[in-house]
Structures are given as C-alpha cells and as structure tokens.
VOZALUM-24037 format. One record per residue (C-alpha): residue number from 1; x, y, z. Coordinates in nm, 2 decimals. Example, Ala and Ser with C-alpha at 12.3 -4.5 7.8 and 13.67 -1.06 7.14 Angstrom:
2
1,1.23,-0.45,0.78
2,1.37,-0.11,0.71
//
This chain:
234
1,9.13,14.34,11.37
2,9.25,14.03,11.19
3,9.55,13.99,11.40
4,9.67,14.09,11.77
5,9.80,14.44,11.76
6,10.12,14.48,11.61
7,10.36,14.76,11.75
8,10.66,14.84,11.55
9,11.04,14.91,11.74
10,11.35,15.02,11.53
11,11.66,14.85,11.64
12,11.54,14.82,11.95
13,11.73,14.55,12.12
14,11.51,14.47,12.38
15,11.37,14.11,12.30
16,11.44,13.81,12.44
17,11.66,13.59,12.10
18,11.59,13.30,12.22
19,11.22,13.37,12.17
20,11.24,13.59,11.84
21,11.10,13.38,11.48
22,11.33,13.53,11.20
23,11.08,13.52,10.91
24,11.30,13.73,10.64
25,11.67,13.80,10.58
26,11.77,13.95,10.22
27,12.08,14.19,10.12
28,12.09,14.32,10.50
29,11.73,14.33,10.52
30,11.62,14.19,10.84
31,11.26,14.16,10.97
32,11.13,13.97,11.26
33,10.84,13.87,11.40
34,10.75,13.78,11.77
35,10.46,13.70,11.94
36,10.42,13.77,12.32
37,10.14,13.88,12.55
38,9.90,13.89,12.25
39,10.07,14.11,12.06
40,10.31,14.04,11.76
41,10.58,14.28,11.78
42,10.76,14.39,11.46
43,11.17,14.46,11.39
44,11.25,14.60,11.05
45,11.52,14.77,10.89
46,11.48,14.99,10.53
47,11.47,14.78,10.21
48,11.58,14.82,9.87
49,11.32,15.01,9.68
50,11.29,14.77,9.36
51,11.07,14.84,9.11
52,10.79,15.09,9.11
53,10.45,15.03,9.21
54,10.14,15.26,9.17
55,10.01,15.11,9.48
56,10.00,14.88,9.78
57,9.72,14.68,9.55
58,9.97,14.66,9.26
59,10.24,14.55,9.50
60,10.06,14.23,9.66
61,9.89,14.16,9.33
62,10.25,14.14,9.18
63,10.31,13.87,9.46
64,10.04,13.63,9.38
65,9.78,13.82,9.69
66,9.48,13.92,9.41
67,9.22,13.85,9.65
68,9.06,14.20,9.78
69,8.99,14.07,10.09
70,9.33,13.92,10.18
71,9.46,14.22,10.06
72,9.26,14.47,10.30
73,9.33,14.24,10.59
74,9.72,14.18,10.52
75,9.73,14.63,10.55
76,9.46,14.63,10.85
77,9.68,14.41,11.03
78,9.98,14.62,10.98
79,9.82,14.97,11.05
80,9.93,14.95,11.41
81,10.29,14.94,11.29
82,10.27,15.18,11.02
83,9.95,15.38,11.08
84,9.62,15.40,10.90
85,9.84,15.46,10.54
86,10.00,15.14,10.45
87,10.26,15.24,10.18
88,10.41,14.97,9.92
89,10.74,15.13,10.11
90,10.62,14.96,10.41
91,10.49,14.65,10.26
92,10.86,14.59,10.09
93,11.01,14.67,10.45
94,10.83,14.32,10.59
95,10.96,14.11,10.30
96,10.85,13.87,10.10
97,10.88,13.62,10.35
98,10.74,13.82,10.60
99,10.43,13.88,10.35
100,10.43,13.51,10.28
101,10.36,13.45,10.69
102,10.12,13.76,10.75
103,9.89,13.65,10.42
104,9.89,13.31,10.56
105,9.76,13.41,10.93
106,9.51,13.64,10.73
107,9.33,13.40,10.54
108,9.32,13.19,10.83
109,9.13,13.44,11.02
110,8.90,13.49,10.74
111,8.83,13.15,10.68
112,8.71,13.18,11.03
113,8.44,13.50,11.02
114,8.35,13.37,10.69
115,8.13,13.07,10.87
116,8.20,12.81,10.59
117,8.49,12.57,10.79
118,8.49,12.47,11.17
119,8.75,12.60,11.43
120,8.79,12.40,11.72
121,8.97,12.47,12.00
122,9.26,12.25,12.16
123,9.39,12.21,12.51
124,9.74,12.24,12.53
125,9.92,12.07,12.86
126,10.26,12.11,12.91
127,10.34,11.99,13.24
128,10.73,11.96,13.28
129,10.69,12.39,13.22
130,10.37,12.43,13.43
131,10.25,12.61,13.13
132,9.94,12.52,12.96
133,9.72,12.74,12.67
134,9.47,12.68,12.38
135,9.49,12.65,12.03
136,9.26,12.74,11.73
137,9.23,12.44,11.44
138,9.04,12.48,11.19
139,8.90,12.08,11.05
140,9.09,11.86,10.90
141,9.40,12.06,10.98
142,9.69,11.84,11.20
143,9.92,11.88,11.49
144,10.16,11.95,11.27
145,10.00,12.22,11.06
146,9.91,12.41,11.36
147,10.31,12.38,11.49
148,10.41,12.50,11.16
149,10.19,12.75,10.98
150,10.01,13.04,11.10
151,9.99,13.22,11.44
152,9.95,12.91,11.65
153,10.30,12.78,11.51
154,10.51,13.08,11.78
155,10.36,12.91,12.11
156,10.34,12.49,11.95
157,10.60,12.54,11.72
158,10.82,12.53,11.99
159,10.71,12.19,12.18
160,10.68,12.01,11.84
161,10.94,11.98,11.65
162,10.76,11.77,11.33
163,11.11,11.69,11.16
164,10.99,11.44,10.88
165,10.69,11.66,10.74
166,10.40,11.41,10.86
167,10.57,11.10,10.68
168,10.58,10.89,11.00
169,10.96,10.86,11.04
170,11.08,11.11,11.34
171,10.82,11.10,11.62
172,10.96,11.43,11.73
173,10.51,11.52,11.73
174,10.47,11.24,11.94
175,10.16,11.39,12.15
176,9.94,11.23,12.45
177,9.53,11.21,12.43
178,9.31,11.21,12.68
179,9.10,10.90,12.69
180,8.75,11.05,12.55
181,8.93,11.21,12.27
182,9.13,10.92,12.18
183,8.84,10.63,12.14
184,8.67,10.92,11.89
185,8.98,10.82,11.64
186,9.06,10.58,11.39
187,9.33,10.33,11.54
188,9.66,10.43,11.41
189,9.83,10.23,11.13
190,10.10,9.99,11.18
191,10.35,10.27,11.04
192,10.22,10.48,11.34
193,10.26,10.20,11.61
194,10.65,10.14,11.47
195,10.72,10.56,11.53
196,10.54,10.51,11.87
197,10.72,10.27,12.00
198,11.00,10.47,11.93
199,10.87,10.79,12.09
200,10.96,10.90,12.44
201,10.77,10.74,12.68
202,10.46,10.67,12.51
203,10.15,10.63,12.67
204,9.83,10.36,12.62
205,9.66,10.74,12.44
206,9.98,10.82,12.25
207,9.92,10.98,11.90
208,10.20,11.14,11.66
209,10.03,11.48,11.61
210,10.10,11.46,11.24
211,9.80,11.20,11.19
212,9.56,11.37,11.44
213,9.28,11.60,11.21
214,9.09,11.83,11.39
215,8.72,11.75,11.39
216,8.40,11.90,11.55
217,8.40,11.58,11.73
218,8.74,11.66,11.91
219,8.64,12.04,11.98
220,8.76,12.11,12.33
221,9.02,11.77,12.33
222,9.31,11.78,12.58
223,9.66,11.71,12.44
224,10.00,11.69,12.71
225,10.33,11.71,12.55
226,10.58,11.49,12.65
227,10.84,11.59,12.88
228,11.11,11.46,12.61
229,11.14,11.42,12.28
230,11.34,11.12,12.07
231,11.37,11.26,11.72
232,11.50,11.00,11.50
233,11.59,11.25,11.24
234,11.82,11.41,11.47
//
C-alpha cells in the first residue's frame, strides 16, 4: 500500500487532541487526520453532496488530480477506511483539504518506487523527550519541507516549528549536525550566522533546517533538536 493502513472511527472520541492534525473544516464538515503507531487514523462526518459526478475519476480530475496513477494510489490508500469501492461520496467526506494532504503523501511515495529521485534517510534525536526516530527525504528537499508537507510533517512538524517559510528570519528550525555530516556542507551565509546566533543555544554544528537539502552524501546524517526554541516571529 502507498500509505500506512488507514482505519476509519465515526465520532469516536477516543484520541488524544493534543495530538490530532485538523486538515479540513467546511459548513460543519470536519475531517481529521492522525498518525500513530503506523497507522493514520481517519474522523469524518457526512458532507454536502455538491454537484454530480459520474465517478471517483471525474471527481479528482475536477480537482486538478488527472494523473492515473495518483489517482489509483489516492483510492488504494483509502480502501482500508472505506473498503475496496471508493465512492466520490467518500472522496467528498475527506475534503478538499484532506485530498490536498493525501495526494501530496501519494506522489511522494511514488516518486519513491518510481527509481528516478534519491530518498535518504535522517536520524532524528530528540533528547530532552528520550525519543528518537527516522525520517524519509527525498534530495534536495529541506528540514523544513519534511516538517511541513507530507507524512513526515505529523512526527517533525511538531519539534520544528519553521515560522518565517525558510527566509532566514525566525530560527524556530534551528537544528544540530553531527560533525561528519556537517563538514559535507557549504558554510552557511552571513544571513544564516545572524539567525544562529540568535537561536537557542547553538552549537559549533548548528544549521537552521531550512537551508539543509538532503543529498546522497548525507544519507544516514544524525540531526538533535534543541531542547528550546527562540522564535523570533513569536
């Protein structure tokens, strides 16, 4: 499957808010997303029909998602919630927001089978939690792109907090290097040097995640989140 399983709960109450991403809210409609053990676990209430469609093809098409493939992984990824039949009925029910997010983790996981971009993986440290996990970027991708879009945004998303949009003026994605990884980069512009000074206790290997691309050179790096953040922007 293109994603983690998805199971689908009606009202059910039983999530942890503080944890839940809200990814679409429209006249009463309210869909959520949450990712947790592997599995992203769906909440969705009934949505207005709209207009009609003749089918679930016509629907995405109508949203910009002409691609076949994208369009075959966006229903196989939501045939644990619905079953085997994806109906435009249920695609409506996610949103268009919802759609927006799903379609993006989609074609990230086909650009990945496909063979024709590197994925390299990332070592996450997060000691002040005790908690530490990977990440999946694909090259050239930042910090920040993998704390804002796509799956891996749920678990960084919520250690960097990328304020300014990667112009250099928040340091709230103020990350630490190890050594080996950090000699492999360009030395960071005088713009960069300003934010880190800034940033909470930065280190001789300090980077703002914003301006670190992922390369096959840095395949495997090991990144430690600061136990604080000083968000100018704030």
């Amino acid at each position: 499957t293109l994603l983690p399983k998805i199971k689908h709960f009606k009202n059910s109450g039983l999530v942890n808010k503080k944890h839940m991403r809200l990814v679409c809210t429209s006249e009463g409609n309210t869909t959520i997303i949450k990712r947790c053990n592997n599995q992203i676990r769906l909440f969705s209430s009934n949505s207005n029909n709209g207009k009609d469609y003749a089918s679930t093809e016509d629907y995405l098409s109508s949203l910009g998602y002409t691609d076949p493939k994208l369009q075959d992984g966006m229903k196989s990824a939501l045939k644990m919630a619905f079953g085997s039949n994806v109906s435009v009925a249920n695609l409506k029910s996610i949103g268009v927001n919802g759609l927006g997010e799903l379609s993006k983790s989609v074609k990230q996981e086909l650009l990945k089978n496909s063979g024709n971009i590197f994925v390299g993986t990332v070592n996450i440290h997060v000691p002040h939690h005790n908690f530490s996990f990977d990440i999946q970027m694909e090259e050239g991708h930042t910090f920040m792109n993998a704390a804002t879009e796509g799956i891996e945004r749920e678990v960084l998303g919520e250690y960097l907090e990328c304020s300014c949009g990667g112009f250099m003026s928040c340091a709230s994605c103020h990350v630490i290097l190890d050594e080996e990884s950090f000699a492999k980069l360009s030395p960071p512009t005088e713009a960069e040097c300003d934010m880190l000074d800034l940033a909470f206790e930065p280190t001789e290997t300090s980077r703002l995640g914003c301006q670190v691309k992922m390369s096959k050179d840095l395949d495997g790096m090991n990144v430690t989140i600061p136990a604080g953040v000083n968000n100018l922007w704030s």
